[in-house]
C-alpha positions in Angstrom: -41.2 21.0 -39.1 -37.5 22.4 -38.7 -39.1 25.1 -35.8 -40.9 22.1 -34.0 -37.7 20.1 -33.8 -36.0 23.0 -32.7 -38.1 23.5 -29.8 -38.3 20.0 -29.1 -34.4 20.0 -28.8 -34.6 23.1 -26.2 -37.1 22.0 -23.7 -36.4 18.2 -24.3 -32.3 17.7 -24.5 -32.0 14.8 -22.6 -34.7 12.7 -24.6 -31.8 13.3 -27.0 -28.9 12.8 -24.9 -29.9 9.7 -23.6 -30.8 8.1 -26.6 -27.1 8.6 -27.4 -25.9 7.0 -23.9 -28.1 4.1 -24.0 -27.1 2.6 -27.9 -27.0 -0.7 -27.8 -23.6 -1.0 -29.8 -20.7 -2.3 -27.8 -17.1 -0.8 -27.8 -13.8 -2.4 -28.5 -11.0 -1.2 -26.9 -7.8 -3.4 -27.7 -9.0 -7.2 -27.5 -11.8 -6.3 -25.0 -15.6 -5.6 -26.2 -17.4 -3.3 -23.3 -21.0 -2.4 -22.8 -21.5 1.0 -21.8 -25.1 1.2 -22.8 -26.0 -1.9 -19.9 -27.8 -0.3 -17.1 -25.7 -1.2 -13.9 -26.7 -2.6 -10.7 -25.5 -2.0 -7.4 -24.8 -4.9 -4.6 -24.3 -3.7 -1.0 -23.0 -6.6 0.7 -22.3 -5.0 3.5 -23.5 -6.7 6.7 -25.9 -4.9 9.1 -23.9 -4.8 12.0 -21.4 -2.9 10.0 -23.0 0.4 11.3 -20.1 2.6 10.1 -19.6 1.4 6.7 -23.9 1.0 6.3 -23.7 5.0 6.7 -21.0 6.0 4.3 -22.4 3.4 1.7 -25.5 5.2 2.1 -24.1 8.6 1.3 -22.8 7.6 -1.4 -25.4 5.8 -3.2 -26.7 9.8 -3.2 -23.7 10.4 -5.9 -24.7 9.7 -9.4 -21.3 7.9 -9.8 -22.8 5.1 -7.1 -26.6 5.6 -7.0 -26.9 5.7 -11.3 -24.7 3.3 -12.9 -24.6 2.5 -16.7 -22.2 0.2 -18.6 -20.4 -1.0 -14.9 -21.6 -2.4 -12.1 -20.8 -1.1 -7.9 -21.0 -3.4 -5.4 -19.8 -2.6 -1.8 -18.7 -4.8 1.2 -16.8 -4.5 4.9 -15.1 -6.3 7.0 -18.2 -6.8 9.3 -15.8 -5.4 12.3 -16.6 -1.7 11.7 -13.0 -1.8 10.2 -13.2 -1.8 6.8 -15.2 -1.5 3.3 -14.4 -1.0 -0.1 -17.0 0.3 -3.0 -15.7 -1.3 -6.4 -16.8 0.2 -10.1 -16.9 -3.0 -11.8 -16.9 -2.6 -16.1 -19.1 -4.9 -18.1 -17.3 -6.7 -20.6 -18.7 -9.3 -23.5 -17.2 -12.6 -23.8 -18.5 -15.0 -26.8 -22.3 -14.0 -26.1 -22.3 -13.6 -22.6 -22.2 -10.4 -20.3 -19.4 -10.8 -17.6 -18.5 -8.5 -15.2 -14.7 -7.6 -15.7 -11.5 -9.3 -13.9 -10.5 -5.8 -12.5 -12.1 -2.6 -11.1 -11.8 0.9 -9.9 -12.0 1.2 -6.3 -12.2 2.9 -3.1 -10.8 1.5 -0.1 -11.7 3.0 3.8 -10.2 1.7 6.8 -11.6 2.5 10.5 -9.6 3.5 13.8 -6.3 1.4 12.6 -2.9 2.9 12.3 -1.4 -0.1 11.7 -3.1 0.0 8.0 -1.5 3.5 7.4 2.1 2.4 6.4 4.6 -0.1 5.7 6.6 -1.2 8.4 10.3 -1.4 8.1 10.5 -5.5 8.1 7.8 -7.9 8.9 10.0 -9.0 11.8 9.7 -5.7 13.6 6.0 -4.6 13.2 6.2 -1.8 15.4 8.5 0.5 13.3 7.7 2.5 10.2 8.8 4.4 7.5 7.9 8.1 8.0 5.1 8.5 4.9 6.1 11.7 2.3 3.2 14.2 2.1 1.9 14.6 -1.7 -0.6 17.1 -1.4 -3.8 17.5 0.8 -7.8 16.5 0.0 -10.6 18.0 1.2 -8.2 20.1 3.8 -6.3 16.4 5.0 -3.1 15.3 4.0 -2.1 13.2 1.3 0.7 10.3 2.3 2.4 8.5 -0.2 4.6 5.1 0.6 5.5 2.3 -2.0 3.5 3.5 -4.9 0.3 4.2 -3.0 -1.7 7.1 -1.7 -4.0 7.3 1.4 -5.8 10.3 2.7 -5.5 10.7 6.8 -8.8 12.3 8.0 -7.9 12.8 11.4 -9.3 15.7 13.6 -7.3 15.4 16.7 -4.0 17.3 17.8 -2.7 14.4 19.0 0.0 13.0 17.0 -0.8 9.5 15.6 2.9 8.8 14.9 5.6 9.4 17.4 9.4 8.7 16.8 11.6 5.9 17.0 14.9 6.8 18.6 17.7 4.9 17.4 18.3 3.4 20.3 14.7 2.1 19.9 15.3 0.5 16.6 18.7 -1.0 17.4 17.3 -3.0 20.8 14.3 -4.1 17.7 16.9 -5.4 15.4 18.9 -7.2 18.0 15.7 -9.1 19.6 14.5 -9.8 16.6 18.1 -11.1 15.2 18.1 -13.1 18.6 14.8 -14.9 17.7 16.1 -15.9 15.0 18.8 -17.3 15.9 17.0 -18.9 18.7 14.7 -20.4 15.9 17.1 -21.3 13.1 20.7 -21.7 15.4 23.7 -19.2 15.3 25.0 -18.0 11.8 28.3 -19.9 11.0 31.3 -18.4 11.2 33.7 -18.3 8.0 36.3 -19.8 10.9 34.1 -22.9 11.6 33.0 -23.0 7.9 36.6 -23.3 6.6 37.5 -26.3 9.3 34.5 -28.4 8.1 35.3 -27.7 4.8 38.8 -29.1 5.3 37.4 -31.8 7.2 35.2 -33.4 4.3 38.4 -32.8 1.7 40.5 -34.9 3.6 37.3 -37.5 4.1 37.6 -37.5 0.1 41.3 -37.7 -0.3 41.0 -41.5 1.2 38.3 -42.6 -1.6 38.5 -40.3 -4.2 41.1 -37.7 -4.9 39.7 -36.2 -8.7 36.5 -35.6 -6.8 38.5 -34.1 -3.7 40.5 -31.7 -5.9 37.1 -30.5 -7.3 35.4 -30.3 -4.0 38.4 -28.3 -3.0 38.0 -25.9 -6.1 34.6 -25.7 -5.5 34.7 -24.5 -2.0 37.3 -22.0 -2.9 34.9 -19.8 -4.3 32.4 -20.6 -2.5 34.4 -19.4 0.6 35.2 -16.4 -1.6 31.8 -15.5 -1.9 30.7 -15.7 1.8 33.7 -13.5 2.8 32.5 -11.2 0.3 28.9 -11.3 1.2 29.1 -11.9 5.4 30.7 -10.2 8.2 32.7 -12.7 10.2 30.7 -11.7 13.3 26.9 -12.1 13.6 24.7 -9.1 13.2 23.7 -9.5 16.8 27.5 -8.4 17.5 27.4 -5.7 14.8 24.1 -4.2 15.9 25.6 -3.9 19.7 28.5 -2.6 18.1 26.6 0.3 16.3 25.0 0.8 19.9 27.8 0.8 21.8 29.8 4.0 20.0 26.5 6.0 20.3 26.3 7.9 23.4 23.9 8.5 25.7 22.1 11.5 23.7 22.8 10.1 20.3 20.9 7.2 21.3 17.7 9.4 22.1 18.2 11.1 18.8 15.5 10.0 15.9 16.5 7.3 13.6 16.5 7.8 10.3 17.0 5.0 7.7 18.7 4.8 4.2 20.1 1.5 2.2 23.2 3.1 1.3 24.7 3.3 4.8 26.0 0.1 5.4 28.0 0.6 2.5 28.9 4.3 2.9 29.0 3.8 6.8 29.5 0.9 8.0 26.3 0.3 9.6 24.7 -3.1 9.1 21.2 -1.4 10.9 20.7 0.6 7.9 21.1 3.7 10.4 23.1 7.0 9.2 24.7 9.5 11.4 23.5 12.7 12.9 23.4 15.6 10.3 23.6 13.4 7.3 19.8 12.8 7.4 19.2 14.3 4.1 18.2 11.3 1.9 17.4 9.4 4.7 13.8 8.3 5.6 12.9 9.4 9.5 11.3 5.7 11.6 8.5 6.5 13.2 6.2 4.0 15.9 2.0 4.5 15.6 0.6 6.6 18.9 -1.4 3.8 20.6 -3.1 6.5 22.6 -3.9 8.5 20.1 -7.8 7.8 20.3 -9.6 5.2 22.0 -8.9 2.0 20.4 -11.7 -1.1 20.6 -14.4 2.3 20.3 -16.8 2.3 17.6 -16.7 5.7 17.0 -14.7 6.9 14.0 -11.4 8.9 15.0 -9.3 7.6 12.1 -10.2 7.4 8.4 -7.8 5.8 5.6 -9.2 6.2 2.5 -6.8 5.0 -0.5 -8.0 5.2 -4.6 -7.1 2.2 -7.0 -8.0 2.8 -10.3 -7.5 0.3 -13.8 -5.3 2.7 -16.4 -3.3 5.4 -14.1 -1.6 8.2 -16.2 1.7 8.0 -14.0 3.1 4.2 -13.4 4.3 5.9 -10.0 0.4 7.1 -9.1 -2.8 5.3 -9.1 -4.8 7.5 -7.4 -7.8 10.7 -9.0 -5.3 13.1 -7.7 -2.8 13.6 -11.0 -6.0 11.6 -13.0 -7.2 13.3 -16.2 -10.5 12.5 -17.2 -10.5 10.5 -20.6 -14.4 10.8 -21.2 -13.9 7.3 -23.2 -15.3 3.9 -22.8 -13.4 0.9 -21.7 -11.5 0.6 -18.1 -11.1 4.5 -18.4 -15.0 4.5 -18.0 -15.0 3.4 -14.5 -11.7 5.8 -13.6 -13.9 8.7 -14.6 -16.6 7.8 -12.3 -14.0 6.8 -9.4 -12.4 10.6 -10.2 -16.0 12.1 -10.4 -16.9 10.4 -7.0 -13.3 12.3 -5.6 -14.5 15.6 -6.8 -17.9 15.0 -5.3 -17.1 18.0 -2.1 -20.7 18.1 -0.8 -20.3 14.2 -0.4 -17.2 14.2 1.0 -17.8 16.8 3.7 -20.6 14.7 4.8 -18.2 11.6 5.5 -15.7 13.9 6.9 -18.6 15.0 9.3 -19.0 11.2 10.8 -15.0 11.4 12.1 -15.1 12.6 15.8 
């Protein structure tokens, strides 16, 4: 009997194996119950018309990660623009008696042909302008940017750069039009000069009525006034901005910006600009190559493709680059997959092959 279940065990191990994966016996990790024996479904709600995203969901549903799911579910939609799609690993969770699919999930996000998705601009008012992204490491041969907590892989073939950079002449004409509109829209900043005579003004409107409540409106604005010359130039940053432009010359104002927080306060410079040859901290401003590739095509020229997973190793990272597989139930369940889906190479090179 011991022989036959030997041989049973060689030619048959997954009879065994399977048996193991498919116990019916959920798992509690913390205050959460999971069901990793569920058999998973996957949901492409992904619209027809989305040719792009329809081709990459196809290849892969041929990963096991996608195309076999146990214990989460994967459901995939775009934008229905040829633009965007994400693929989401989706745990199953128990809640009283009933299945539910959890509130979170591991994910894979991939933008189409749109540099504007790649980085964070330097404000919302000035759309245009960028923060250079840091390299972290490559994928598949393509680089690996990093900017406010977040990888994204660039899968760009061209030589053609999709960045270009912002001179800092550039970015000071941005900050005064956009300080301008402003203004435009909410009036001209007041000045501590004006301030302190309409101060002055409503004291002495007290003194006739009320003079304990004058003496205390008096105190009051004394540190208030205090406070703004603290806190605000006397001039308007429109001024200071044309300032900062006006002691450049005519080369340094073709030079590349480059950006640091500390340099109004080491420097002097409200733009947040630092002078030549003390670039070292700073963070180089950069403007997206509009003819780069031909925008409106539906052809791919640019991929994005960002990683968010549930329980990253590193607070900093949440990406299957610096991921360490935990082989565990739970949230870390659908991370493995996500990072097995990442290491897939065969797959990969086949989505790299649909970027012209």
């Amino acid at each position: 009997m011991r022989k036959i279940l030997v041989v049973l065990l060689f030619i048959f191990p997954n009879i065994f194996i399977r048996g193991q994966e498919y116990s019916d016996k959920t798992v509690t990790v913390g205050e959460d119950i999971f069901l990793p024996y569920l058999k998973g479904k996957v949901f492409n709600r992904i619209p027809k018309n989305d040719t792009n995203y329809q081709k990459i969901f196809g290849l892969l549903q041929s990963a096991e990660a996608v195309g076999k799911t146990q214990g989460y579910e994967v459901e995939a939609y775009s934008s229905g623009e040829n633009l965007f799609g994400e693929i989401s690993f989706i745990p199953y969770m128990l809640e009283g008696d009933k299945t539910v699919r959890a509130r979170t999930a591991s994910s894979l996000k991939i933008f189409f042909n749109d540099i504007m998705m790649l980085w964070q601009p330097i404000s919302l008012d000035i759309p245009n302008i960028y923060y250079a992204p840091i390299k972290k490491g490559e994928f598949m041969g393509y680089p690996i940017y990093e900017q406010g907590g977040v990888e994204k892989t660039i899968i760009y073939k061209s030589t053609t750069p999709l960045f270009l950079p912002v001179s800092r002449e550039e970015y000071l004409m941005a900050l005064i039009k956009s300080e301008e509109e402003k203004q435009k829209k909410n009036g001209a900043p007041i000045s501590s000069a004006r301030m302190s005579v309409e101060i002055e003004k409503t004291y002495q409107e007290l003194l006739k009525t009320d003079k304990v409540a004058a003496e205390e409106f008096k105190q009051q604005m004394k540190g208030f006034k205090n406070d703004i010359a603290e806190n605000n130039a006397t001039e308007d940053l429109v001024s200071l901005y044309r300032k900062e432009l006006e002691k450049l010359s005519p080369l340094a104002r073709k030079k590349q910006a480059y950006y640091a927080i500390y340099a109004m306060e080491k420097y002097g410079n409200f733009s947040g600009l630092v002078p030549e040859g003390e670039q070292g901290n700073a963070t180089a401003l950069v403007k997206p190559n509009d003819k780069a590739f031909p925008m409106g095509s539906r052809d791919i020229y640019l991929m994005v493709v960002s990683w968010d997973l549930i329980t990253p190793q590193q607070s900093e990272e949440n990406s299957p680059r610096l991921y360490q597989p935990q082989n565990n139930f739970g949230f870390s369940l659908t991370d493995d997959k996500m990072y097995e889906l990442y290491n897939n190479q065969v797959l990969w090179k086949h989505i790299i092959g649909l970027v012209k």
